[in-house]
PDB file of N, H, CA, C and O in Angstrom:
ATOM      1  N   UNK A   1     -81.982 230.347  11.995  1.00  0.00           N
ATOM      2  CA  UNK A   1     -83.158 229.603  12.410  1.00  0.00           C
ATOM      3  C   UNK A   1     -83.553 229.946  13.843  1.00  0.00           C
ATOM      4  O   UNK A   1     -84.717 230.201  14.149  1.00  0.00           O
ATOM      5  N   UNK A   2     -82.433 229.941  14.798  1.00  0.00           N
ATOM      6  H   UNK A   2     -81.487 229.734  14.549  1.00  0.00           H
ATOM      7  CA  UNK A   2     -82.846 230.278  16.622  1.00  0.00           C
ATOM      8  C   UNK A   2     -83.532 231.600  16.498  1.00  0.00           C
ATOM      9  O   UNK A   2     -84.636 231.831  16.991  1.00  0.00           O
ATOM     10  N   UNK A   3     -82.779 232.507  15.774  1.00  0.00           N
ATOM     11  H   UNK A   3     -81.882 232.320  15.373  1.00  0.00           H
ATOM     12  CA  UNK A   3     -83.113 234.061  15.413  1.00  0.00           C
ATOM     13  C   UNK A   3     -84.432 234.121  15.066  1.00  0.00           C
ATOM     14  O   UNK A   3     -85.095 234.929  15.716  1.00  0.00           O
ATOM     15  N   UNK A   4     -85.040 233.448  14.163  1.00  0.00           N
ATOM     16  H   UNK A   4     -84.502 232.792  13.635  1.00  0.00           H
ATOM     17  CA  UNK A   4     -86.252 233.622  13.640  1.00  0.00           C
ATOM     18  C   UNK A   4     -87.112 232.781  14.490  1.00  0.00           C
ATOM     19  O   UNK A   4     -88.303 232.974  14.246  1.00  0.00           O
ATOM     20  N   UNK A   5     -86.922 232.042  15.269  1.00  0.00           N
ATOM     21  H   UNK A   5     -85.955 231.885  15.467  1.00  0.00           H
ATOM     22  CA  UNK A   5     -87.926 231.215  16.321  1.00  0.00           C
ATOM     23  C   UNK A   5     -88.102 232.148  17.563  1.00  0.00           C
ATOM     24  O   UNK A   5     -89.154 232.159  18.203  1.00  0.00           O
ATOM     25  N   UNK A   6     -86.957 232.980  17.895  1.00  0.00           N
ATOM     26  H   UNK A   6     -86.103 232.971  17.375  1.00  0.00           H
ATOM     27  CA  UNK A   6     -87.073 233.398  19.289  1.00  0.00           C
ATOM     28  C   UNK A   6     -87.901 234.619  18.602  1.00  0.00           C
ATOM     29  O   UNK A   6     -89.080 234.669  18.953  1.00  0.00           O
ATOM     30  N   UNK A   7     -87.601 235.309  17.959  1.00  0.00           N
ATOM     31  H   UNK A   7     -86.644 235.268  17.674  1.00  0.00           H
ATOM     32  CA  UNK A   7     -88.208 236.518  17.592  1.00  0.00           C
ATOM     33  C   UNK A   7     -89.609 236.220  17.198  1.00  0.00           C
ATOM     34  O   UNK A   7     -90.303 237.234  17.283  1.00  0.00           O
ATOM     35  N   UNK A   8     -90.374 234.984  16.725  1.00  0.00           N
ATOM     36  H   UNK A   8     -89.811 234.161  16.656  1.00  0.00           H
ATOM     37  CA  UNK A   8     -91.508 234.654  16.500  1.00  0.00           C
ATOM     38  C   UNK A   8     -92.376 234.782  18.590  1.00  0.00           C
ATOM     39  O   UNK A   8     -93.242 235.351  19.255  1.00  0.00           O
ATOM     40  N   UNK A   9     -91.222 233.727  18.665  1.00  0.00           N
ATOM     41  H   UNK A   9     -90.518 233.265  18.125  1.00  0.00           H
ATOM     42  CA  UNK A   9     -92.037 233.658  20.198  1.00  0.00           C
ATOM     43  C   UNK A   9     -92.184 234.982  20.959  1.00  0.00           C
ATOM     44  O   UNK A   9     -93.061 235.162  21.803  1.00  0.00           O
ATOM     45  N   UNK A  10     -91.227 235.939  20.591  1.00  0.00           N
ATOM     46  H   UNK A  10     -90.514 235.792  19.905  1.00  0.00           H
ATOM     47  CA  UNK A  10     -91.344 237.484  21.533  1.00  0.00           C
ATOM     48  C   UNK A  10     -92.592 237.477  20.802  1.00  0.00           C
ATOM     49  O   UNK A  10     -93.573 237.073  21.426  1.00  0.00           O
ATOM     50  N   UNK A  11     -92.715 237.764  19.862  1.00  0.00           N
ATOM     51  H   UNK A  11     -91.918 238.092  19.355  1.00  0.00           H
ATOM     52  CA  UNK A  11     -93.965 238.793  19.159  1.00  0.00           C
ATOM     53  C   UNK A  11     -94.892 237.945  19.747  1.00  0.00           C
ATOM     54  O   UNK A  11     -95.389 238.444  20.757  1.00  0.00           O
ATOM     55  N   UNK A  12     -95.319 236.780  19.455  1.00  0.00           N
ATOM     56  H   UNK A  12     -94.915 236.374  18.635  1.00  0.00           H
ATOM     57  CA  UNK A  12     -96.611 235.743  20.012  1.00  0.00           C
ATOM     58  C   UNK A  12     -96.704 236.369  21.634  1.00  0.00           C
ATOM     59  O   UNK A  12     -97.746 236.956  21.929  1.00  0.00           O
ATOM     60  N   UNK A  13     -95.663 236.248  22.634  1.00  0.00           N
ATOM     61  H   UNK A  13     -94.817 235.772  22.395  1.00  0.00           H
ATOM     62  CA  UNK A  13     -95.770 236.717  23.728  1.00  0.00           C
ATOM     63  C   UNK A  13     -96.306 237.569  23.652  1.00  0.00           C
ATOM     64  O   UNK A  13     -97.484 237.240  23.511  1.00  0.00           O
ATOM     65  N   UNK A  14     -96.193 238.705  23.652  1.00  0.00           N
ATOM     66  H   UNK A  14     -95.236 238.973  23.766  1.00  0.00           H
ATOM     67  CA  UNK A  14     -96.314 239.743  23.633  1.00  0.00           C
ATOM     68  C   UNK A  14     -98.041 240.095  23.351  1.00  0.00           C
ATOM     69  O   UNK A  14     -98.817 240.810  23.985  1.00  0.00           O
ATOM     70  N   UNK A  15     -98.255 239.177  22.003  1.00  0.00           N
ATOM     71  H   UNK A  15     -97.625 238.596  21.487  1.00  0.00           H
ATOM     72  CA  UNK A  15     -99.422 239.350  21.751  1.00  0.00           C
ATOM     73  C   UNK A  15    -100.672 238.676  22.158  1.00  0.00           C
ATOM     74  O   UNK A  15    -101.844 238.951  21.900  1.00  0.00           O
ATOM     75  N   UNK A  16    -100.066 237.596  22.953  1.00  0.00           N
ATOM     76  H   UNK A  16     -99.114 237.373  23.162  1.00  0.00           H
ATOM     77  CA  UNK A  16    -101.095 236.886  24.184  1.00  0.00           C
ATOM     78  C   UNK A  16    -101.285 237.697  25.486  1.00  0.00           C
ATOM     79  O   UNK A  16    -102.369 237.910  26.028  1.00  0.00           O
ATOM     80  N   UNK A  17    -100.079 238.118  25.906  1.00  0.00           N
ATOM     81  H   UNK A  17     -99.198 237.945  25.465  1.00  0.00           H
ATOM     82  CA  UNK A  17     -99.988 239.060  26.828  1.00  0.00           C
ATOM     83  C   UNK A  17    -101.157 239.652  26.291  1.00  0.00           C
ATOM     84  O   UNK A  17    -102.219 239.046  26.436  1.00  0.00           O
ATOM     85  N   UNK A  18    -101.134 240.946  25.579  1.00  0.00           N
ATOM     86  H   UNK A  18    -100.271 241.438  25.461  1.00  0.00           H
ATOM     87  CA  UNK A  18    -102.046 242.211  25.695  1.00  0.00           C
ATOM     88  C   UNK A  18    -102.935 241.748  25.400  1.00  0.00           C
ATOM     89  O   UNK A  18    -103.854 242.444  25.834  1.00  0.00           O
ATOM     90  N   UNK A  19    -103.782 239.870  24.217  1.00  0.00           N
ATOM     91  H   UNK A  19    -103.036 239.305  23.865  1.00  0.00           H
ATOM     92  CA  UNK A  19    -104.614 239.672  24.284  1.00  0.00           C
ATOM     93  C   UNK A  19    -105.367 239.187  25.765  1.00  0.00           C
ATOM     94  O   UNK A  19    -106.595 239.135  25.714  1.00  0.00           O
ATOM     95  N   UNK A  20    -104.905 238.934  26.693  1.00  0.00           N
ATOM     96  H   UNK A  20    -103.907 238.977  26.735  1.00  0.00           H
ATOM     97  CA  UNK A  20    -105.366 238.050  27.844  1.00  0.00           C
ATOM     98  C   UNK A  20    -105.958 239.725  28.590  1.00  0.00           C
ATOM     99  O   UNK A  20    -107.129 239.778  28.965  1.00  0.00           O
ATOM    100  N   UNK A  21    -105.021 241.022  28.742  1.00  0.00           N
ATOM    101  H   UNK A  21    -104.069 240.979  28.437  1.00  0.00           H
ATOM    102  CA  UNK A  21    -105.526 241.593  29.758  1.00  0.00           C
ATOM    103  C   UNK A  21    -106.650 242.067  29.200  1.00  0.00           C
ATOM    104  O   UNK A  21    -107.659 242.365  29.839  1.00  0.00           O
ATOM    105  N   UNK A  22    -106.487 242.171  27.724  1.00  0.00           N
ATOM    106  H   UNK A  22    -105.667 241.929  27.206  1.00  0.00           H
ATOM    107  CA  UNK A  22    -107.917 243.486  27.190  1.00  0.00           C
ATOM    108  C   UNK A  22    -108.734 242.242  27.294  1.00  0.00           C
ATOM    109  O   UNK A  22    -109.788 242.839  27.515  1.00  0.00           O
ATOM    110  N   UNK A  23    -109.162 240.709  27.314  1.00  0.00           N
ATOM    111  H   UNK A  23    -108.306 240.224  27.134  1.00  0.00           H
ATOM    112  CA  UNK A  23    -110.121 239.998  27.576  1.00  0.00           C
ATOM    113  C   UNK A  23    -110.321 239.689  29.080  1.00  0.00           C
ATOM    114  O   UNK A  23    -110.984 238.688  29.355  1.00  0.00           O
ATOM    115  N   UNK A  24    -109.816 240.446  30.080  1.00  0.00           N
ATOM    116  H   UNK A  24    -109.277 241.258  29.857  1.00  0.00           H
ATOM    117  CA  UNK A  24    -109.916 240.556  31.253  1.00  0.00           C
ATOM    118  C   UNK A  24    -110.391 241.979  31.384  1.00  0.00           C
ATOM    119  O   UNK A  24    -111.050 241.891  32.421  1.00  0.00           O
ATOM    120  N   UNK A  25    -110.453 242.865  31.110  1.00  0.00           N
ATOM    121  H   UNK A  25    -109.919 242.936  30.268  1.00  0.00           H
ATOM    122  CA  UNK A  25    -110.558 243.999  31.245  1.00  0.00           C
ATOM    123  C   UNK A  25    -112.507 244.117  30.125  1.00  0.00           C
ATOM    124  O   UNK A  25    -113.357 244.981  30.346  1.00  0.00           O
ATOM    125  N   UNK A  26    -112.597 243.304  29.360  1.00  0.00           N
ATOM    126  H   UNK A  26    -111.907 242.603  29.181  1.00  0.00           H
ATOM    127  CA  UNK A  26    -113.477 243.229  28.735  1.00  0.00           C
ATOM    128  C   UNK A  26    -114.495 242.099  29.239  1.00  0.00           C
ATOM    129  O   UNK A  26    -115.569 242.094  28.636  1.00  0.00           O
ATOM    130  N   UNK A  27    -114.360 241.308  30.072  1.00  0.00           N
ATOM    131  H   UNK A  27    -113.487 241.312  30.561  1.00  0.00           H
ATOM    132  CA  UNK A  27    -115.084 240.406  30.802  1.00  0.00           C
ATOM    133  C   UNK A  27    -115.259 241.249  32.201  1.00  0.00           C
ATOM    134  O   UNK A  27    -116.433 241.615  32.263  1.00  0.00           O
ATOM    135  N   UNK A  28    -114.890 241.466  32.766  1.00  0.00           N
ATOM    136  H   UNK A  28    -113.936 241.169  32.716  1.00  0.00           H
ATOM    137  CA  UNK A  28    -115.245 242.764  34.300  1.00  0.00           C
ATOM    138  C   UNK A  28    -115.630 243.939  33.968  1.00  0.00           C
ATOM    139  O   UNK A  28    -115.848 244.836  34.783  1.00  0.00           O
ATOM    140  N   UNK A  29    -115.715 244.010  33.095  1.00  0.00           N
ATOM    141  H   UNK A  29    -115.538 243.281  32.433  1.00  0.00           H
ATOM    142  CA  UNK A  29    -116.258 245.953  32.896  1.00  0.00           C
ATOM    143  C   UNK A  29    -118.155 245.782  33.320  1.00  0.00           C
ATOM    144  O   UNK A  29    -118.957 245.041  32.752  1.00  0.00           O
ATOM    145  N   UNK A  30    -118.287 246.257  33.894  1.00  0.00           N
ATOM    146  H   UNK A  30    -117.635 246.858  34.356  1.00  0.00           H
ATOM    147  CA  UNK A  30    -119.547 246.555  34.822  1.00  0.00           C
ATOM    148  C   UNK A  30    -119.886 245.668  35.632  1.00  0.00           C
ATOM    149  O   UNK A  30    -121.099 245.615  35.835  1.00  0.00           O
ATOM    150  N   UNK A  31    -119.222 244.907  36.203  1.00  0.00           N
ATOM    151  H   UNK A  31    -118.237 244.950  36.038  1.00  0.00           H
ATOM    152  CA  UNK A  31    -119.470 243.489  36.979  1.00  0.00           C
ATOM    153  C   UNK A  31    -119.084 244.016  38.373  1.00  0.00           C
ATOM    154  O   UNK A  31    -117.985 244.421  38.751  1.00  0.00           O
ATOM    155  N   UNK A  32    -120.294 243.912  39.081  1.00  0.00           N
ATOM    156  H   UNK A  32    -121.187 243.582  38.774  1.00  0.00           H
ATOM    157  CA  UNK A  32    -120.088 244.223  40.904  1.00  0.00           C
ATOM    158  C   UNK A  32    -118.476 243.506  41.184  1.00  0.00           C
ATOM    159  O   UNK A  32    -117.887 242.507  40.771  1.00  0.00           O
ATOM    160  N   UNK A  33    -118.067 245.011  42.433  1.00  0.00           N
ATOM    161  H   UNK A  33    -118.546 245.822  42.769  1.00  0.00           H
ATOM    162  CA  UNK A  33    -116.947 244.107  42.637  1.00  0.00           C
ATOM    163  C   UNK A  33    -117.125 242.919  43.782  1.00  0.00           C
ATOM    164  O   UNK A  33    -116.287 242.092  44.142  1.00  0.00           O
ATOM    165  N   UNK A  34    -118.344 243.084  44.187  1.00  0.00           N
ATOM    166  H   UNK A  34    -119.025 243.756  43.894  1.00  0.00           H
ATOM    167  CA  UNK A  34    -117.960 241.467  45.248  1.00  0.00           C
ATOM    168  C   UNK A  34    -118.514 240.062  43.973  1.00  0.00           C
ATOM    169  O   UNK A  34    -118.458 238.859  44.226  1.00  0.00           O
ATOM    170  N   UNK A  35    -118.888 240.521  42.982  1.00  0.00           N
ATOM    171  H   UNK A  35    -118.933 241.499  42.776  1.00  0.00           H
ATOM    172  CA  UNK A  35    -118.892 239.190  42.160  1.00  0.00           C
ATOM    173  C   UNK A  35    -117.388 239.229  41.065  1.00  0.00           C
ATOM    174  O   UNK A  35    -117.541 238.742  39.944  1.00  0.00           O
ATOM    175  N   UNK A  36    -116.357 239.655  41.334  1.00  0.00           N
ATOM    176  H   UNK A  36    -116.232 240.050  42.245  1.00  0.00           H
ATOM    177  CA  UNK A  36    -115.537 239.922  40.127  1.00  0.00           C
ATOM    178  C   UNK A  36    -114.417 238.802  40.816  1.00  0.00           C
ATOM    179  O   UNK A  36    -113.622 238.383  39.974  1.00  0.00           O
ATOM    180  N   UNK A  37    -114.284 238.429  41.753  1.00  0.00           N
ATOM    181  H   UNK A  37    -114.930 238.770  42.437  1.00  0.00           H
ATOM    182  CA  UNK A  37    -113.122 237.453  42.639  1.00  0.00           C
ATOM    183  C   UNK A  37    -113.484 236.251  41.904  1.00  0.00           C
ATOM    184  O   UNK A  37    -114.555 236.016  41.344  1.00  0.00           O
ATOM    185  N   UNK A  38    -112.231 235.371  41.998  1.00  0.00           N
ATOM    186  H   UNK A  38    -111.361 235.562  42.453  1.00  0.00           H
ATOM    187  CA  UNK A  38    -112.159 234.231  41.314  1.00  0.00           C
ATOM    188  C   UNK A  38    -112.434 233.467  42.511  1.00  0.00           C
ATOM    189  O   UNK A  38    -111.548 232.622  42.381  1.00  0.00           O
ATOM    190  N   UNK A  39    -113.158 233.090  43.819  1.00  0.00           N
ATOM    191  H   UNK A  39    -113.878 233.776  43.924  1.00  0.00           H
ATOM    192  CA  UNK A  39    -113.700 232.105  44.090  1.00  0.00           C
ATOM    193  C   UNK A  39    -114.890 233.222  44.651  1.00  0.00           C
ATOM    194  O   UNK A  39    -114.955 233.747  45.762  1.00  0.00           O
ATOM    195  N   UNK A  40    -115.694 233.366  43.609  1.00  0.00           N
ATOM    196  H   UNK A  40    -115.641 232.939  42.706  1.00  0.00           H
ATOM    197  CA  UNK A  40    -117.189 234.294  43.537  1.00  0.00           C
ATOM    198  C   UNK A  40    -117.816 233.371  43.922  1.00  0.00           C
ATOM    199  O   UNK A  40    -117.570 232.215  43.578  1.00  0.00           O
ATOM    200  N   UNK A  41    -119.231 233.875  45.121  1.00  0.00           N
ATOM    201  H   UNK A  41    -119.431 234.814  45.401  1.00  0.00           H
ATOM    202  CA  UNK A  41    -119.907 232.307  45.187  1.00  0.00           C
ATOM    203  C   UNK A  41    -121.319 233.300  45.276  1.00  0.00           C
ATOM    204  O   UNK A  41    -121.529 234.133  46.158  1.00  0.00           O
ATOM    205  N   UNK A  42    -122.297 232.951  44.024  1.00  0.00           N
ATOM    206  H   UNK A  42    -122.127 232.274  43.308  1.00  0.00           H
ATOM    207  CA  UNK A  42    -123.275 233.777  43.284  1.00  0.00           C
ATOM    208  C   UNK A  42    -124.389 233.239  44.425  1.00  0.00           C
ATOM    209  O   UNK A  42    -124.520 232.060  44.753  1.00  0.00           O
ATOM    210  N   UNK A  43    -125.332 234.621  45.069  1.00  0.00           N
ATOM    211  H   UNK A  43    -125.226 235.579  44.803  1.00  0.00           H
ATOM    212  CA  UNK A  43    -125.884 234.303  46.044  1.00  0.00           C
ATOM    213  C   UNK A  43    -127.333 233.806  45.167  1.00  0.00           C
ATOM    214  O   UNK A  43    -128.302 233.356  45.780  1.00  0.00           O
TER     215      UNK A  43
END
């Protein structure tokens, strides 16, 4: 049962991981870099 929970949670990791950067990498793609900072203040 631990075996099959931890090995669920690697894979889920794993697959939030690479989902979070390619939706970071897919939200900034052509976006000026002085608007790409997380306290951006839109003139």
């Amino acid at each position: 049962m631990t075996e099959a929970l931890l090995t669920g949670l690697l894979i889920f990791g794993v697959g939030m991981g690479a989902a979070f950067v390619a939706g970071q990498i897919a939200a900034l793609t052509g976006v000026a870099e002085m608007h790409a900072g997380l306290a951006c203040r839109w003139p």
